[in-house]
N, C-alpha and C positions, 0 to 999 in steps of 0.2 A: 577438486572443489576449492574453490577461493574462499568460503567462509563454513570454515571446522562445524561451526555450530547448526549449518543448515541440517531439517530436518525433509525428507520425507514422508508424508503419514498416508497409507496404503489401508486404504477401508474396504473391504471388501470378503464378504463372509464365506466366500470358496478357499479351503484355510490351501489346497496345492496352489491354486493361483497365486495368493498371498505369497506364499515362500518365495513360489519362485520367481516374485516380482523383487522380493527382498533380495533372494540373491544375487539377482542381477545388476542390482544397484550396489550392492556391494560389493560385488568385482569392480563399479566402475569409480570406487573409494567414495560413494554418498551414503549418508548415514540414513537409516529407515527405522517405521514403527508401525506396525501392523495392526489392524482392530477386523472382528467381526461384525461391529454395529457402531451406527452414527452414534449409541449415548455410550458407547467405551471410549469411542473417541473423544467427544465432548468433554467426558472427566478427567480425560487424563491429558490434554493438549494440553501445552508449554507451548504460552502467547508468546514468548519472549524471543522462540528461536524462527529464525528465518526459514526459509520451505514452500512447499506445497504438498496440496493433497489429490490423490488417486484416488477419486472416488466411484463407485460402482452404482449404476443405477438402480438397481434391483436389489436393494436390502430385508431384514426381517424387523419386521417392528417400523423402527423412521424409514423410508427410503430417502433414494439418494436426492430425491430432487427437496424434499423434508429437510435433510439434513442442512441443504445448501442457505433455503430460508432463515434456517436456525444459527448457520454461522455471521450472514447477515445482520439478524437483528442482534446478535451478541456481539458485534463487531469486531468477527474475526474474519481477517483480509485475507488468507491466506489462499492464492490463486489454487483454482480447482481443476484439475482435468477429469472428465468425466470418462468413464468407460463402461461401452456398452456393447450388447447382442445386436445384433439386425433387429429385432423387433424392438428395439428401442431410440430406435435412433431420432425420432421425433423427438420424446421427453429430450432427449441430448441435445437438442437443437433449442429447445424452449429453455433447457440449463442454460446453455453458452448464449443466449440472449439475456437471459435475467443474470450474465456474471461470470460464466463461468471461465475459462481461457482458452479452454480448448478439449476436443472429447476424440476418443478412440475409437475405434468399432474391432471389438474381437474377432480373431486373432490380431497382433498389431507387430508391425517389425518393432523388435528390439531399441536399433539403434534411432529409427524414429522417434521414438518412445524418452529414451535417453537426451536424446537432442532439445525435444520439446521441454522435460524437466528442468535441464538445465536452461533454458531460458525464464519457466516460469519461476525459478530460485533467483535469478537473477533480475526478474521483475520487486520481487518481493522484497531485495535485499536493498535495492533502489528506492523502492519505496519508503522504507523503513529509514533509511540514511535521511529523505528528504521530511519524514515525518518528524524526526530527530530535529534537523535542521529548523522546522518550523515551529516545534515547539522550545525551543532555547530562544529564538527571536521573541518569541510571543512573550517569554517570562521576562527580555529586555523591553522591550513593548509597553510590560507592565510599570515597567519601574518610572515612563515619563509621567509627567503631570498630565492635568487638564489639556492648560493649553499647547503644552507639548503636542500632545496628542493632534491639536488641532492644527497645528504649526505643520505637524509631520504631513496630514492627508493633504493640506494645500500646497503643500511645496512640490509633492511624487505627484501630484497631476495636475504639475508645470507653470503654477502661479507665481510669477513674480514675488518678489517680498512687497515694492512697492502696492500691489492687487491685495495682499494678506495682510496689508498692516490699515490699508483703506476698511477691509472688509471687515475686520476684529476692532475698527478705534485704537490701534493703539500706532505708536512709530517704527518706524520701518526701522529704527535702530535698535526698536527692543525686538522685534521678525527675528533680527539676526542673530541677535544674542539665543534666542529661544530655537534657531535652527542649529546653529552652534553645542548649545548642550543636547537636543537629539539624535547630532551625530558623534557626541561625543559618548552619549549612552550608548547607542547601539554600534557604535562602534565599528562606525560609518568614516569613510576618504572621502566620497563624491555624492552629488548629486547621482547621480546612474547608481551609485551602492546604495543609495533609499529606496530609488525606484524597483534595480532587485529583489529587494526587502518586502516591499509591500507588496509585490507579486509573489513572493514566498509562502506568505502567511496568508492568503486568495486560497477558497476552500478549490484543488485540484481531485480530480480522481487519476490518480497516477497511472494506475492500470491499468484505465482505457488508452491512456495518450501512449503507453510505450506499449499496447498492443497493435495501436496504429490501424 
């Protein structure tokens, strides 16, 4: 595993499946955490570590598809694989529509199984870095002025200074000066590093685009 901290969380209230989903994972050096019910799991997640979760569709209390809702609106990201019976394979299909990443049907090869984890950890840990990323921009973001601010959206979608100092009344040699300390805040070389920029912090859903 490339990041020590990733977690696997394995919900699913058949505690033999459980194990020996765990063991499996821990022969393959991933770390896991096992629950019999979506609100064990709920209480005890750690937002913080990177992962996904194995989730079963057929719970006691929330099921799985409940569960899935509930991490949504608590916005918790953490890519889901579903795992299901034949007779469930619809709800698992209506999961991986509303979000999920991808679903099993029991029995499941092993290193299938394995394969797909590691990419859904590798989704999340992507995500997570570009989450990171957007919100350090946002806090330099914060720090321009007014017109900073205004200086910055006209410039990333490719106005002249001369067009930005017509359109604001003021001279194209204060544009400059005002472009100048924007890229001095954020801590910008070029034109194309603003444009980056403002595509950064553009609400993305990460996890559909690296689902593809």
């Amino acid at each position: 595993m490339s990041d020590r901290q990733a977690t696997v969380f394995i919900i699913d209230n058949d505690n033999s499946l459980r194990e020996s989903l765990q063991w499996l994972l821990e022969s393959a050096g991933i770390v896991s955490a096992g629950f019999a019910t979506g609100d064990a799991f709920l209480a005890a997640v750690d937002r913080t570590r990177a992962g996904c979760v194995l989730l079963d569709v057929r719970l006691p209390g929330m099921s799985g598809v409940v569960l899935q809702e509930a991490m949504q609106r608590a916005g918790l990201r953490l890519p889901v694989i579903v795992m299901t019976g034949f007779a469930d394979v619809d709800t698992a299909v209506r999961m991986l529509k509303a979000g999920a990443f991808d679903f099993f049907e029991k029995p499941f090869a092993d290193q299938v199984l394995l394969e797909r984890i590691e990419q859904a950890i590798a989704v999340d840990t992507t995500r997570r870095a570009a989450r990171a990323r957007r919100d350090a921009l946002a806090s330099r973001l914060a720090c321009l002025t007014a017109r900073e601010r205004e200086v910055f959206e006209q410039v990333v979608h490719g106005k002249p200074n001369k067009v930005v100092a017509y359109e604001f009344g003021i001279s194209e040699k204060t544009v400059e000066v005002h472009r100048a300390r924007v890229m001095h805040k954020l801590g910008a070389t070029s034109l194309a590093e603003l444009v980056r920029m403002d595509l950064l912090v553009q609400p993305v859903d990460s996890l559909r685009l690296l689902q593809g």
